[in-house]
C-alpha positions as CSV (number, residue, x, y, z in Angstrom):
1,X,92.0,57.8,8.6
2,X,93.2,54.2,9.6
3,X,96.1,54.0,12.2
4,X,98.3,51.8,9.7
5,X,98.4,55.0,7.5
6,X,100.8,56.0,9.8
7,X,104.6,54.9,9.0
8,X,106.0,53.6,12.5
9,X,109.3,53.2,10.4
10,X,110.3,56.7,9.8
11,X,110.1,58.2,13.3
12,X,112.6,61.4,14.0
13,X,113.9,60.8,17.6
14,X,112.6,63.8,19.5
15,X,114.8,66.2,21.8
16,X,114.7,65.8,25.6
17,X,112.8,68.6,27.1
18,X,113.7,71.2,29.1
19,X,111.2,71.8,30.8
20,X,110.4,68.5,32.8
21,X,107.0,67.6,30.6
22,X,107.3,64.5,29.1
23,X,109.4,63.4,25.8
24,X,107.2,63.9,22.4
25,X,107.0,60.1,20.9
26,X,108.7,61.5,17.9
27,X,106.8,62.1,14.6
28,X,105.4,59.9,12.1
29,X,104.9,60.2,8.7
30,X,102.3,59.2,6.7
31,X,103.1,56.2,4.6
32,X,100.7,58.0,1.6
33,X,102.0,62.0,1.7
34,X,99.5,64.2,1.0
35,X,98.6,66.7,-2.0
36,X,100.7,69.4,-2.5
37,X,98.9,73.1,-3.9
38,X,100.4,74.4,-6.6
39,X,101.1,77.8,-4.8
40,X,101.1,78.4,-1.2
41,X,97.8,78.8,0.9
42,X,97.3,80.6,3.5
43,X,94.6,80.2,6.3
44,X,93.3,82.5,8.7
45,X,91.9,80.3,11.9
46,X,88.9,82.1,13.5
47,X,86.0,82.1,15.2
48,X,84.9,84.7,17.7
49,X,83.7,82.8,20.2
50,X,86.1,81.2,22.1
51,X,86.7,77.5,23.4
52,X,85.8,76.6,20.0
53,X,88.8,74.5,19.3
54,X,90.4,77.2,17.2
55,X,94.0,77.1,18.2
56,X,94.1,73.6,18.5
57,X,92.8,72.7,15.1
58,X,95.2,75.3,14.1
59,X,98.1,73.6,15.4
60,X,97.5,69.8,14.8
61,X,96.3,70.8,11.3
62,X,99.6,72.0,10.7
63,X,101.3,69.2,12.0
64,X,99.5,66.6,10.2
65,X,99.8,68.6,7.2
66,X,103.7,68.4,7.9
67,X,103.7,64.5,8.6
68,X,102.3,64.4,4.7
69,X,106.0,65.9,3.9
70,X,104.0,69.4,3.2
71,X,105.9,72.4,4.2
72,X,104.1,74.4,7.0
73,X,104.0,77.7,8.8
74,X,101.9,78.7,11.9
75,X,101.7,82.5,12.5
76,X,100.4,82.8,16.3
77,X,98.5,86.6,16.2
78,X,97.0,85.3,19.6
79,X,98.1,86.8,22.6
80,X,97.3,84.2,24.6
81,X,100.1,82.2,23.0
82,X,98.4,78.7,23.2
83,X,99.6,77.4,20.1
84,X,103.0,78.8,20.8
85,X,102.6,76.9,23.9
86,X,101.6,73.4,22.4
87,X,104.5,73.2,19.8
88,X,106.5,74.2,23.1
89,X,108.1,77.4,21.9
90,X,109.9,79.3,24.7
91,X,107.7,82.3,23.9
92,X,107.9,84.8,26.6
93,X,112.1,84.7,25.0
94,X,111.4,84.5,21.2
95,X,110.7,87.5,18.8
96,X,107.6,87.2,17.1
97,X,104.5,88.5,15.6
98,X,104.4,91.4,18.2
99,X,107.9,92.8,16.3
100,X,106.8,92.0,13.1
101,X,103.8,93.9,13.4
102,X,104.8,97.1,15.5
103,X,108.7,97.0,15.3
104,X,108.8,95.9,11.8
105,X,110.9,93.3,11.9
106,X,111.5,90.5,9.3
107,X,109.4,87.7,9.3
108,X,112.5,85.9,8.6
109,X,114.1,86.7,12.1
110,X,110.9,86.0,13.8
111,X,110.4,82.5,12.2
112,X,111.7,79.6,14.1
113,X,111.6,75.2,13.4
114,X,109.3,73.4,15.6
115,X,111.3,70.2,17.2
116,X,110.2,66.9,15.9
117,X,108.6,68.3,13.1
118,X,111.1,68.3,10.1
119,X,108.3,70.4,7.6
120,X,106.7,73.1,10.4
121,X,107.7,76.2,11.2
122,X,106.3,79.1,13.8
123,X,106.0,82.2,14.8
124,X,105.9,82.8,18.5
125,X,102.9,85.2,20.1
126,X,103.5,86.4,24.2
127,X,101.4,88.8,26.3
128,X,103.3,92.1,24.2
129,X,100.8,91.3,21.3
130,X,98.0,92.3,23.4
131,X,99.0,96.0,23.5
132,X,99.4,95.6,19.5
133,X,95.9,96.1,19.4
134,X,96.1,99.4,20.4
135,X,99.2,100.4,19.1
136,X,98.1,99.5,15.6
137,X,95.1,102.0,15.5
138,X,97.3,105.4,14.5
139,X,99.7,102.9,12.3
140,X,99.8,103.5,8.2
141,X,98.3,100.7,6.5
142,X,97.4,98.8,10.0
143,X,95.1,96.6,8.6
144,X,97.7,95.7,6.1
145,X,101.2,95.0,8.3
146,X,100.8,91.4,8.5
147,X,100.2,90.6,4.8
148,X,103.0,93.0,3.8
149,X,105.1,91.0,6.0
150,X,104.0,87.7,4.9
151,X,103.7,88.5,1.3
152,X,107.6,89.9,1.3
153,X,108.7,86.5,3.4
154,X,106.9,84.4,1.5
155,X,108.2,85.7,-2.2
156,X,112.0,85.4,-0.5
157,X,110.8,81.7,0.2
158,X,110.1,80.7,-3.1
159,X,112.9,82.7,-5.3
160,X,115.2,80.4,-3.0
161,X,113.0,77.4,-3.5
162,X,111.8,76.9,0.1
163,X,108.2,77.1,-0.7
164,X,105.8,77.1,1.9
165,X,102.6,74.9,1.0
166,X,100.5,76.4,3.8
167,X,99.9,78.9,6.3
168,X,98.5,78.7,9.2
169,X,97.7,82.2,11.0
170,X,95.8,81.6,14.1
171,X,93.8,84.5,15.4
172,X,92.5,85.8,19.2
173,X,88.9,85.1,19.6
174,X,87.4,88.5,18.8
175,X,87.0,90.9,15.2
176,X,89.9,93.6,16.3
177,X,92.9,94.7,13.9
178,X,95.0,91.3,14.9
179,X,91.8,89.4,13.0
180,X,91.5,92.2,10.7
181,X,95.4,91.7,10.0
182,X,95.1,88.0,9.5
183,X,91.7,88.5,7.4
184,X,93.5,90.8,5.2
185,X,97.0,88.8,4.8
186,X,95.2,85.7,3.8
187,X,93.0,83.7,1.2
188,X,90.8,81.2,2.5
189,X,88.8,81.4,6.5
190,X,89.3,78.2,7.7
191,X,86.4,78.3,11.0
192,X,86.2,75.7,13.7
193,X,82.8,74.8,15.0
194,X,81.7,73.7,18.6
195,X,78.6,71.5,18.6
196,X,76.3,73.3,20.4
197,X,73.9,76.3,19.6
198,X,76.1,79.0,20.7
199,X,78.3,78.3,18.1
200,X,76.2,79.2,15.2
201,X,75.4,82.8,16.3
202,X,79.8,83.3,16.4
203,X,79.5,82.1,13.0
204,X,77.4,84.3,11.8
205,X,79.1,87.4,12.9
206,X,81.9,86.3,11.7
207,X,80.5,86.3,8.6
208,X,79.3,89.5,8.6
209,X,82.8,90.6,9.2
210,X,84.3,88.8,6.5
211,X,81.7,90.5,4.3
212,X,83.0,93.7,5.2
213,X,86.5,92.5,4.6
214,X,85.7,91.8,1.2
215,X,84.7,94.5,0.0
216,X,86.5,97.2,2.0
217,X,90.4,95.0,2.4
218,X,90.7,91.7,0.9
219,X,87.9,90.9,-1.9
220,X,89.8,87.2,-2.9
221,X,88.9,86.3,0.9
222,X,86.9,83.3,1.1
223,X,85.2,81.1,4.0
224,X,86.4,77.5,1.9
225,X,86.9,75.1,5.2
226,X,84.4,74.6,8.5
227,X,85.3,71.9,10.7
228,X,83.1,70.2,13.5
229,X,84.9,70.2,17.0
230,X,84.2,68.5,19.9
231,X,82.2,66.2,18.3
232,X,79.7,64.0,20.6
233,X,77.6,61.3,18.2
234,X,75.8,60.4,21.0
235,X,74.3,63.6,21.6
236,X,71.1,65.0,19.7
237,X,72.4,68.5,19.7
238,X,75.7,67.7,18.4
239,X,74.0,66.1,15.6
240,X,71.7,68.7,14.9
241,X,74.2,71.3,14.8
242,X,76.2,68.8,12.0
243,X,73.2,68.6,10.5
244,X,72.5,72.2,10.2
245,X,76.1,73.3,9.0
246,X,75.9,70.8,6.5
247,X,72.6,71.8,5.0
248,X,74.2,75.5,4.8
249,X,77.8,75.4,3.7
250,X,77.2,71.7,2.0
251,X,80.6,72.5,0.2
252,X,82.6,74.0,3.2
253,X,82.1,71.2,5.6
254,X,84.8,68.7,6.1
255,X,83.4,65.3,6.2
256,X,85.2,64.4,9.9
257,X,84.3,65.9,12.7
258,X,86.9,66.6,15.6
259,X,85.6,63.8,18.5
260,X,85.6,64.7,21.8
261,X,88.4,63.6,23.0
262,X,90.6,63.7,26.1
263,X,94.3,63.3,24.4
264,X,93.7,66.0,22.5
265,X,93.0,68.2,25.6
266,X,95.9,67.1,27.4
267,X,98.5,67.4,24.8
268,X,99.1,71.2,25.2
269,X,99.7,71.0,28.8
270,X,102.9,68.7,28.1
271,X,103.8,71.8,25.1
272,X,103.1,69.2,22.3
273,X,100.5,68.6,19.7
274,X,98.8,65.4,20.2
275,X,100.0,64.1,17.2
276,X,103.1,63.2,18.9
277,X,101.1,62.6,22.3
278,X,99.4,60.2,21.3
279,X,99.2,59.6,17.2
280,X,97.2,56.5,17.6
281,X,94.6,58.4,19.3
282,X,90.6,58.7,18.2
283,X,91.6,62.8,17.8
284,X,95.0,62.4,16.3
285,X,93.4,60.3,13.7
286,X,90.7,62.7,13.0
287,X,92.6,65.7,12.4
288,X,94.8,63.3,10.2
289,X,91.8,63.0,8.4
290,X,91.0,66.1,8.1
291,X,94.0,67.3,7.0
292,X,93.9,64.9,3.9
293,X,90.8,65.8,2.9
294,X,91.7,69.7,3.1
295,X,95.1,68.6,0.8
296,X,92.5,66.8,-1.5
297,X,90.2,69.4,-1.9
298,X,92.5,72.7,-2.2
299,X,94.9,70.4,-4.6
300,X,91.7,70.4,-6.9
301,X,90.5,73.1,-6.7
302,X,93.8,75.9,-7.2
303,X,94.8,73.3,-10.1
304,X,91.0,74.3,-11.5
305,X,91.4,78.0,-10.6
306,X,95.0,78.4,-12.1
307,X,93.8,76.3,-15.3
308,X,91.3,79.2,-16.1
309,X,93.2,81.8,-15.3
């Protein structure tokens, strides 16, 4: 992804903040929008092992995805609330996917714009969520509250012709009923993967668990998208571990890996993404890549599936 893919001409002024960070840049869309799906896809984001890059790969995904004038929803099950906190959501005073899942409340009062981003929408995650865990086990259908949810807000959407293109449900770094929620809600397991060693073993465990998933909750669940974080070229082990993944999931591997990169680490402390922290960045530009390829690919290949059908 070249930098003059980005239009400097169409930037949406961005709000002041509130909260004394500094202003966002304001967002810029692509010059070349991206591939729309014919129906709406939805992503769970997980890994179990944490520091991964999960939540932000979640988050800047979904905002590139939006710069390609693609409509885009973010469910944060989290309850750590990171990528509440880098699309700078006031979480600890929003409804969100706590009430949906335990107090049953409309997606559509939980769902709210994120500023400077004309295509994204969220929904918020705080601290509450964490005692969803528990409260979920003597629940009817607990595995299944999200994707009722989802499913019902989703089909409202689209009768009134505000189709979402994708979702975006980003999930706390461990196999309980939040992941088991967002396993079951969704279609396709988009995983982030550190370079190092480590990272394989959380991969496979999480594909044991998405085995059991299938059969048991969700059997049109599929691992589709893997995505290389953190990315050091000039390290051996970061090129081994590329080199590995590729040789297994040849077809699940986006071609760009995620650099290492220090504006992508500092964007969330200033509650943005770093596409409008810094969109001329190495990692802006990456995930800008990414997320084309990811428009290319699933374009293709729900045209292909819906053709046979």
């Amino acid at each position: 992804m070249r930098e003059d893919d980005v239009s400097h001409e169409t930037r949406v002024a961005a709000p002041t903040p509130t909260s004394g960070r500094g202003a966002p840049v304001g967002v810029r869309r692509l010059k070349e929008p991206m591939l729309a799906p014919l129906k709406t896809r939805i992503f769970t984001v997980a890994n179990q092992k944490g520091g991964v890059g999960k939540t932000t790969t979640a988050v800047n995904l979904a905002a590139a995805l939006s710069m390609g004038g693609l409509k885009v929803l973010v469910i944060d099950l989290d309850p750590q609330g990171n990528a509440s906190t880098a699309f700078g959501l006031d979480r600890d005073n929003l409804t969100g996917t706590y009430d949906v899942l335990i107090n049953d409340l409309p997606m559509s009062e939980a769902v709210v714009k994120v500023a400077n981003f004309p295509h994204l929408e969220a929904i918020a995650a705080n601290s509450d969520l964490a005692g969803a865990e528990i409260q979920l086990v003597p629940a009817v259908a607990r595995e299944f509250r999200l994707q009722a949810a989802l499913q019902s807000f989703l089909a409202a959407k689209q009768n009134a012709g505000q189709r979402f293109d994708y979702v975006f449900i980003d999930c706390p770094p461990s196999l309980g009923l939040l992941t088991i929620n967002a396993l079951a809600a969704a279609d396709e397991v988009l995983v982030p993967i550190q370079c190092e060693y480590y990272s394989l073993e959380g991969l496979s465990l999480l594909l044991e668990t998405l085995g059991e998933v299938q059969k048991r909750l969700n059997p049109k669940i599929t691992l589709t998208t893997i995505v290389l974080t953190m990315f050091d070229s000039r390290t051996r082990l970061a090129n081994d571990v590329a080199d590995n993944v590729k040789k297994h999931f040849p077809n699940e591997l986006i071609n760009t890996p995620i650099p290492r990169a220090v504006r992508i680490s500092e964007a969330p402390s200033f509650g943005q993404t770093v596409m409008t922290y810094d969109a001329a960045s190495p990692g802006a530009l990456a995930y800008l890549s990414v997320a084309r390829e990811i428009s290319n690919r699933g374009g293709a290949s729900i045209n292909i599936k819906n053709e046979s059908a």
